[in-house]
N, C-alpha and C positions, 0 to 999 in steps of 0.2 A: 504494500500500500504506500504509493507516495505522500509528499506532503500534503499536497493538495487536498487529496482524498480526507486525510486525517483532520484536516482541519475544518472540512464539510462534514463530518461527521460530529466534528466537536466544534459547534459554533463559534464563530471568533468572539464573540461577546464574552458567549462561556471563556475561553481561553486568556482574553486580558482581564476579565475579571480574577482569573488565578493569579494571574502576573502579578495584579495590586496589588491581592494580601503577600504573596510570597516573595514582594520585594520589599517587604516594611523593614525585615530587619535589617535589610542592604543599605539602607539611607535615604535621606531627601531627595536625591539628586535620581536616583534610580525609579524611586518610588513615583516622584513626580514624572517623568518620562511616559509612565506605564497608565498614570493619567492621563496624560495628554493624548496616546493613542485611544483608548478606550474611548475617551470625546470625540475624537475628531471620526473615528471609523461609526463611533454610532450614529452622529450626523449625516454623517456622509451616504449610510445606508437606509435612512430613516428619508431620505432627501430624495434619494435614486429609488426607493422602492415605495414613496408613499404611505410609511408607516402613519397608523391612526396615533395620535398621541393619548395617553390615558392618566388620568390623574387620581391619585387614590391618597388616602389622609395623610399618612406619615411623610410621603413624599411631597405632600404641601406643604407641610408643620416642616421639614428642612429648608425649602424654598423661602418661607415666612421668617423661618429663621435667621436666615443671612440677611433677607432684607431688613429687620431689623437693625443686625449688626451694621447695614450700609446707610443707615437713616440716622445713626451713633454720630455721623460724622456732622450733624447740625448742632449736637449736646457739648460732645468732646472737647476739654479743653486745650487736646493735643492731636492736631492734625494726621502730622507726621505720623504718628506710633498706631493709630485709629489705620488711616490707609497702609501702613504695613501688615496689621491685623488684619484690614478685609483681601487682601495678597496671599494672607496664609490660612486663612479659612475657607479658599477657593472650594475646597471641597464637597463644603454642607450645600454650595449650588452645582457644583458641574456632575457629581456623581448622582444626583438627584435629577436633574436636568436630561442627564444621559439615562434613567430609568423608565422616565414616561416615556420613552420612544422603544425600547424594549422589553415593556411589559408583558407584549404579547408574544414577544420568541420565548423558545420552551429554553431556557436557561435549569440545566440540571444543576441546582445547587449544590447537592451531595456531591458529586463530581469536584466542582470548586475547594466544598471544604476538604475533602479526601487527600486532594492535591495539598492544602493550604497543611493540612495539619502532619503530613509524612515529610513535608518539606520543615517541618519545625527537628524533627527527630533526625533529620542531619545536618539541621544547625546550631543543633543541643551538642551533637557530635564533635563538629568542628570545634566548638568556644571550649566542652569539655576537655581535646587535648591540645588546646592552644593552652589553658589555662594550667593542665599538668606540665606542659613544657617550661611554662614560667615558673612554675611554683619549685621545681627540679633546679633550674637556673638561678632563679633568686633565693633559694631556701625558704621559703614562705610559704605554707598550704594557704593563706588572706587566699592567693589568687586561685581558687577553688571556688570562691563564692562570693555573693553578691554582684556587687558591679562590678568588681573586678574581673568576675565569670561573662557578666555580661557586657562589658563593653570590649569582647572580644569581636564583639557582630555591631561593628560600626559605630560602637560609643554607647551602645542600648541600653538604656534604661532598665534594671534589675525588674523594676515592679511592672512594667509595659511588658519585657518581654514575660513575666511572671504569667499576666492575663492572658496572653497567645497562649502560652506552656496548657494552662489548665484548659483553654479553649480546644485544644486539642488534644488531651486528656478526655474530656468529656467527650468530644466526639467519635473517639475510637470506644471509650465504654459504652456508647449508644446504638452501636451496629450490632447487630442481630448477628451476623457470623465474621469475625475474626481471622484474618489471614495470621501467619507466623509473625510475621513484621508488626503486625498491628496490634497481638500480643507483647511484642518486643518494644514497639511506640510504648505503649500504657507504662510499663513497668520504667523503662527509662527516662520516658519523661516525668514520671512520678520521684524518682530520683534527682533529676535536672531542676525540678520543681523546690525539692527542699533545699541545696545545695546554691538556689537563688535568695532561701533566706526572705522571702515577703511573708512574714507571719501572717496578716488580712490573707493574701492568696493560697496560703497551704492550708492555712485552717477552711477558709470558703472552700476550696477544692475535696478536702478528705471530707466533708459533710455533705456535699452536694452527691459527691462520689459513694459514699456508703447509702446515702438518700433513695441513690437510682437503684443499689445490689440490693437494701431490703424495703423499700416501698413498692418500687414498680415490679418486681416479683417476688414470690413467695424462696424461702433460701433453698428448702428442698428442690424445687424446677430448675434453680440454677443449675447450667451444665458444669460439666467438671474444668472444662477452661475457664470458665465465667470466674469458678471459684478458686482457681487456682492463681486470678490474676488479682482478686479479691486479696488472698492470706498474702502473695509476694509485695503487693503496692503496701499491704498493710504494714510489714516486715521492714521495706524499703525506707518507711515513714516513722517507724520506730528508731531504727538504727542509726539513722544518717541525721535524726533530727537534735543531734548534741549542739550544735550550733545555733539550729532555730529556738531550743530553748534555753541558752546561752542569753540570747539575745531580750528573751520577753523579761527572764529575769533581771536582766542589767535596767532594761524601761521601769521596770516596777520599783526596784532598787535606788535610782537616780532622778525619779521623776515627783519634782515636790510642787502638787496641783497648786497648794494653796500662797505657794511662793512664788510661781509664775502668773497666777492671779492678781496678784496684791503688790508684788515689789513693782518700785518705779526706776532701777537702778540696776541695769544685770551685770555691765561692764565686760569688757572684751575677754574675758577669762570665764565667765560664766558657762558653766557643765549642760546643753541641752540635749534630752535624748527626742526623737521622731515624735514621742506622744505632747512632750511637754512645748517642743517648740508648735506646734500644730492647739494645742489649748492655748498658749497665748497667740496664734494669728486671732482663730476664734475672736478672740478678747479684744485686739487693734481693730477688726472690722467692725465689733457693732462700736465703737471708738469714731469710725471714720463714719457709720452710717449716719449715726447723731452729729457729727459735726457739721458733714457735708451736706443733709439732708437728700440723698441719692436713693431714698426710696425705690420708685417707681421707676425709673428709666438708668440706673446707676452713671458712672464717671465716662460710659466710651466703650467701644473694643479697643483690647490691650490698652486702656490706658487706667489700672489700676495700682500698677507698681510703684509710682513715684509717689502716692499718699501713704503705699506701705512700708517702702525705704524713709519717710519723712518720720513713721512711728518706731520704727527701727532705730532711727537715730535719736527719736527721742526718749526711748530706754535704755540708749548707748550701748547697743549692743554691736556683736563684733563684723564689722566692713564685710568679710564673707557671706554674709548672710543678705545682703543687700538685693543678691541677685536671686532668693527664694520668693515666691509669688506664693498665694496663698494657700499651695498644698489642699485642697477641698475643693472641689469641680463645684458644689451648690455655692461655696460663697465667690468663689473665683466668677459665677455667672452673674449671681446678684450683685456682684462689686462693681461689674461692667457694662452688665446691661439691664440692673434693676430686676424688682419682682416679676417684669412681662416676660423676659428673658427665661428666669428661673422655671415659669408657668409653662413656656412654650417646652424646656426641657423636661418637666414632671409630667406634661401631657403625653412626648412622645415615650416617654418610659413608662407611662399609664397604660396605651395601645399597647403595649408589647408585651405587657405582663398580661394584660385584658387576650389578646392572642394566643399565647401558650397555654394559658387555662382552659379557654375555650377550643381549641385543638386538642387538649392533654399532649403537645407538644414538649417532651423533658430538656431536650435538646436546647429549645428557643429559652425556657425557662433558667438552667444552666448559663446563659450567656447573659441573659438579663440582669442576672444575681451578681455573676459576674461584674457588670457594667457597674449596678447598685453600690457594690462594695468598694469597688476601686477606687469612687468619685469620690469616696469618705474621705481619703487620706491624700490623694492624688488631683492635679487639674487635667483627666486623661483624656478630655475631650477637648484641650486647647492645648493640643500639638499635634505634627501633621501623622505620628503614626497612629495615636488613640483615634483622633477622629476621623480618618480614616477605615480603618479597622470597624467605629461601630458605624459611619454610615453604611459603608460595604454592607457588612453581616446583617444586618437591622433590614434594609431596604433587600436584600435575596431572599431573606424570612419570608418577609410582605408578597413576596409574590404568591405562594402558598398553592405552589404546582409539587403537587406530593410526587414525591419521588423515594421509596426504599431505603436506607442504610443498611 
């Protein structure tokens, strides 16, 4: 079969829609490329063959969304940073833009993810012995984990690439029959998974993961693969996780709520662990909400950062920290684009959960929780690989042309 053939067979739709997720971990520069064909080929065929264009809710609420974020720029006290913002959210319009005109091609989702998530287990591969080679070199097992595991794949982000990890985790426990590999995916990425150190994603992942082995069947029906990938991920997660509780106990240990509450003074020496520097952003935004009065329409796209470096400096804390944003995707939206923004984002995570319910879709459910939990600690929808990633997966769901795992 030549190329040709292969590519009639597997829509090019389908085909650069893999490309998107499976160049996230490659970088900006790749990733953006793999948009820009998926735009311009779906116009282009949408053009030449008369596609009807179709409009369905979520892919409004994206559309509405940006426009928003491009009406910011009448509020915004900062031009410049506001149109770099709408430059790098291209997203929430062009991959929504490029959906109403492929609605009606049969786009095999499961195809997409299958690809997206066997392409994670040998870039688990890759970082794993890029990261043993350091750690051999340097005498240091650090580079075993966390960032330093993950920014073997292009500077990645530990807890980003965390949510892919488990995204394809779930999707290979959701398949009704198991190749060897896909047995081999589960187990390793569930390894890759602790070794990344995101305490929210290991914990969300083994509970979602044990959720599917004894809710959605009874343990006796499980097959004996089922179950044997059940005892090794559980084993995998016991053993390897001296690190990840390493870690909760040093947060619980060093983290003094009512001191980051209260002090007005932390000075560049001051000890912050992940929990505690994240309860005092908390505490600077409703700080800035009351000052600024930015209620209802907030400060701009991107332009929250220079009121949180101003409360940074006026608890004197240390210059490093200057370039930390506010770590929570709900306040990071409300900071920017106020409660209509926030609403516009609770409505489309509303549809989504409202869809996997009503499906008894595990799968969609999974990624949702996913999305849920991330937003807690992270701003994963304001960078180009989180939002990415969930308008992708989000809007292939929406189509809801069932197709097998």
């Amino acid at each position: 079969m030549n190329v040709y053939q292969k590519i009639k067979e597997h829509n090019l739709s389908e085909i650069l829609l893999t490309l998107i997720l499976i160049t996230l971990p490659l970088g900006f520069a790749v990733n953006s490329i793999s948009l820009i064909l998926f735009l311009f080929t779906t116009y282009y065929f949408a053009i030449v063959k008369r596609i009807k264009i179709k409009f369905k809710t979520i892919t409004v609420l994206f559309i509405v969304f940006y426009v928003l974020c491009l009406c910011s720029l009448f509020w915004t006290n900062n031009l410049e940073e506001t149109k770099e913002g709408l430059i790098r959210f291209l997203a929430y319009l062009i991959i929504p833009l490029a959906f109403i005109f492929i609605d009606n091609i049969r786009i095999r989702r499961d195809v997409v993810f299958n690809a997206f998530s066997k392409s994670l287990v040998f870039y688990g591969l890759y970082a794993l012995i890029v990261g043993v080679l350091k750690a051999f070199q340097n005498k240091d097992i650090g580079y075993l984990f966390y960032h330093n595991l993950s920014n073997n794949l292009s500077n990645m982000n530990a807890i980003y690439l965390s949510v892919f990890i488990s995204f394809g985790i779930a999707y290979f426990l959701n398949k009704k029959r198991k190749s060897r590999f896909e047995v081999f995916g589960v187990i390793f990425l569930s390894l890759f998974l602790v070794l990344l150190s995101s305490k929210n994603m290991i914990t969300t992942t083994l509970l979602l993961s044990l959720a599917l082995c004894f809710k959605k069947f009874k343990f006796k029906k499980i097959s004996l693969q089922n179950k044997a990938i059940i005892v090794a991920v559980l084993l995998l997660f016991s053993i390897t996780s001296l690190n990840f509780v390493n870690r909760i106990k040093t947060e619980l240990d060093l983290t003094k709520i009512s001191e980051v509450l209260h002090k007005k003074d932390f000075g560049h020496v001051y000890i912050w662990t992940g929990f505690g520097l994240r309860m005092f952003q908390i505490k600077v935004f409703t700080e800035v909400l009351e000052e600024q009065k930015i209620l209802f329409l907030g400060e701009g796209l991107n332009n929250s950062q220079n009121s949180l470096i101003d409360k940074y400096k006026e608890y004197n804390l240390y210059p490093g920290f200057y370039n930390y944003n506010y770590h929570n995707q709900y306040i990071q939206i409300f900071a920017e684009l106020g409660i209509v923004g926030l609403l516009i984002l609770l409505l489309i995570l509303f549809i989504i959960i409202k869809n996997a319910t009503k499906h008894k879709d595990y799968f969609l459910l999974s990624f949702i929780i996913l999305i849920l939990v991330v937003c807690i600690t992270e701003s994963f929808l304001w960078r180009q690989r989180g939002m990415v990633f969930f308008v992708t997966i989000t809007l292939l769901f929406n189509q809801r042309k069932k197709h097998s795992i």
